[in-house]
C-alpha positions, 0 to 999 in steps of 0.5 A: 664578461657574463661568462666569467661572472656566472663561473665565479658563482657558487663553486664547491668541490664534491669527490674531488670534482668541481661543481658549479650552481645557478650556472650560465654559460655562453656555451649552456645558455640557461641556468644549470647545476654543472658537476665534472663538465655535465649539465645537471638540472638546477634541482640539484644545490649546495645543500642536496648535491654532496649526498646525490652526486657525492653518492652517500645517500642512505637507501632502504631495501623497499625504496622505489626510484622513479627514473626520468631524463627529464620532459619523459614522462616525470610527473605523469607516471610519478603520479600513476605510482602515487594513485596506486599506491594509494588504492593500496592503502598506502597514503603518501605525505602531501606536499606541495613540492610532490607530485601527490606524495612523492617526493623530487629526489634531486631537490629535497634535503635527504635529512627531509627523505630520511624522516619519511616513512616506509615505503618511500617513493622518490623521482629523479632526474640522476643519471644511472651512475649517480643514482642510489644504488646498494649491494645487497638491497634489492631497490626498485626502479621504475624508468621512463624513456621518450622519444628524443624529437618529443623530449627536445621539443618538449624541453625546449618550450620548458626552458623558454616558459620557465622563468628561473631558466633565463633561456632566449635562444631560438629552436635552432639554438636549443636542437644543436645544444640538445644534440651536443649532450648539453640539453636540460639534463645533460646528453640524452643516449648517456642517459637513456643508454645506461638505463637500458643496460639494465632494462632485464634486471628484476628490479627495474621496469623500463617503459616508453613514454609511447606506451604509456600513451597508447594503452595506459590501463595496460601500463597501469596494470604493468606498473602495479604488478612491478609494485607488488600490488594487486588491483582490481581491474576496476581500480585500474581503470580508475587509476588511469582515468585519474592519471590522463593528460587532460584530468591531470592538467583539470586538476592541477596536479604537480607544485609547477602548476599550481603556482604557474603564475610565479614560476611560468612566463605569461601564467602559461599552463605546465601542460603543454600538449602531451602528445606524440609526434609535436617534433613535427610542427618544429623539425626542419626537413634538415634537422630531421634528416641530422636528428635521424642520423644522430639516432641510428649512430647512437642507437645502432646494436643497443635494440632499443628502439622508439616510435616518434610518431 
């Protein structure tokens, strides 16, 4: 009965294909946006959905597109290009639903991105066949992969923290959906895998979650070179001091954290851990050796490649 119940809800028609909002399922048991049969987040809704996944969304030439599969790294290096931006003198609009001043692409009215000013920056969780693209303007996109046992973990606990998702699976539960495509922003390698397809295009700067982590003024500098920013060295050290996990987390940046009170189960804290390697305290030896499979088959001949811990 609940799986009929939540179908009947808010159905529409984009291209001729149906999409289902605030949707749960037995089979996807936690609230999703569902377009042609995949699992998009609940940031998409009826009044932003038509534009992205309808594909008419009004680019221009300077645009920037921060690319995440979602728990990769979305709010950090959205906050890093908002820091650099701003030594560069370009002051962002504040709004609570940003992270600093850049806007959530998949939730904000495109009426609403259309009013900003130039550059504009914007995140999102699309997948690289709905992302804005144009053919003659040269659009910027910066993409951020993860490890997939971080990115699962990592999901896991978003979904089972988060009110608005109404998840009570196990571990055990969420790991099989993850590995099915059916994780909290559909499958994984689609994702990544069409993104790295691109990873050479002169537009687009594909970096690592891990690399992130293991030298950020490196990947600092690399992001602002790619912005066409000229920083000191000085102002990268400083970006990247504003930019780590812990005065992230002290300074409460990103909408999620400030009213983690109303949006969290038990007031618990967006920042979790911001590590590599927690997969660690929640694989199996079983679903490693799965995990591990399921990577090599996906990943075989692509050259990309992780580090997982």
């Amino acid at each position: 009965m609940k799986k009929t119940e939540y179908s009947m809800k808010k159905q529409s028609v984009i291209a001729g294909k149906a999409v289902r909002f605030q949707h749960k399922t037995q089979e996807v048991p936690f609230y999703h946006t569902e377009f042609d049969g995949d699992v998009f987040t609940l940031a998409l809704s009826e009044e932003t959905a038509p534009t992205y996944l309808g594909g008419t969304f009004k680019t221009r030439s300077d645009d920037l597109f921060i690319m995440t599969y979602p728990k990769s790294g979305t709010h950090w290096v959205s906050y890093i290009s908002d820091q650099i931006a701003k030594k560069a003198s370009l002051q962002r609009l504040e709004k609570d639903l940003y992270i600093g001043g850049i806007p959530f692409l998949d939730r904000t009215p495109p009426a609403e991105l259309a009013s900003l000013s130039s550059p504009r920056a914007m995140y999102s969780h699309l997948p690289y066949r709905f992302t804005p693209h144009h053919p003659t303007q040269l659009l910027k996109y910066i993409v951020v992969a993860r490890n997939p046992k971080d990115v699962a973990v990592s999901q896991f606990n978003f979904l089972k923290n988060m009110k608005m998702f109404d998840f009570e699976g196990s571990w055990d539960d969420f790991l099989t959906l993850f590995m099915d495509g059916k994780g909290f922003g559909g499958s994984y390698f689609d994702w990544v895998l069409q993104w790295w397809e691109h990873q050479n295009n002169d537009n687009v700067l594909f970096i690592t979650y891990e690399d992130l982590k293991k030298d950020l003024v490196k990947e600092v500098g690399m992001i602002s070179h790619f912005l066409n920013h000229s920083l000191s060295s000085t102002e990268l050290q400083e970006v990247a001091a504003a930019c780590t996990f812990e005065a992230m987390k002290k300074n409460k940046i990103g909408a999620i954290e400030k009213n983690k009170a109303k949006t969290m189960k038990k007031d618990q804290s967006f920042y979790r851990k911001g590590i590599i390697g927690d997969w660690q305290n929640y694989f199996s030896p079983e679903q490693t050796k799965a995990f591990d499979d399921w990577c090599e088959l996906n990943l075989k001949g692509t050259g990309l490649h992780f580090e997982f811990s």
